[in-house]
C-alpha positions, -999 to +999 in steps of 0.1 A: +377-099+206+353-117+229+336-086+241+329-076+199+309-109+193+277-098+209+275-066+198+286-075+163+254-098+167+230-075+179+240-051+152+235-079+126+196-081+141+190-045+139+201-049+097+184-075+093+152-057+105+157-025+092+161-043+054+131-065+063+111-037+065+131-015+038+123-042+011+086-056+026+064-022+032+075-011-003+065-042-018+030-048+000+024-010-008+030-016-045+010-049-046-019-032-030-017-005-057-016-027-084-046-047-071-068-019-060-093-012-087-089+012-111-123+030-111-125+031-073-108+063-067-140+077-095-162+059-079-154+073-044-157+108-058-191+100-080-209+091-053-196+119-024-208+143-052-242+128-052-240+109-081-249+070-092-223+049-107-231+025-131-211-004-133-222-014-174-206+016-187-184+025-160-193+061-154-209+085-131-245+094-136-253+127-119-289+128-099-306+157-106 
């Protein structure tokens, strides 16, 4: 029984790491979705296409 007690400890480590990170990266991921803005992915694309965003009325305006 002696020689179980540090390998039953090391294997109680590795769990406790692998549902660290099994509960954390989901979480940060989600709160970083919810806090992202929502018109930044339309923004991004507004202005690689050329475009002006304006921020009153929250919509592209193509350049001619």
């Amino acid at each position: 029984m002696k020689n179980i007690k540090p390998f039953l400890g090391k294997l109680w480590k590795v769990w406790m790491w692998l549902c660290t990170f099994a509960v954390t990266v989901p979480l940060v991921a989600l709160i970083g979705l919810l806090l992202v803005d929502p018109f930044f992915f339309q923004i991004d694309s507004c202005l690689d296409a050329g475009g002006r965003w304006n921020d009153e009325i929250n919509k592209c305006e193509k350049l001619l």
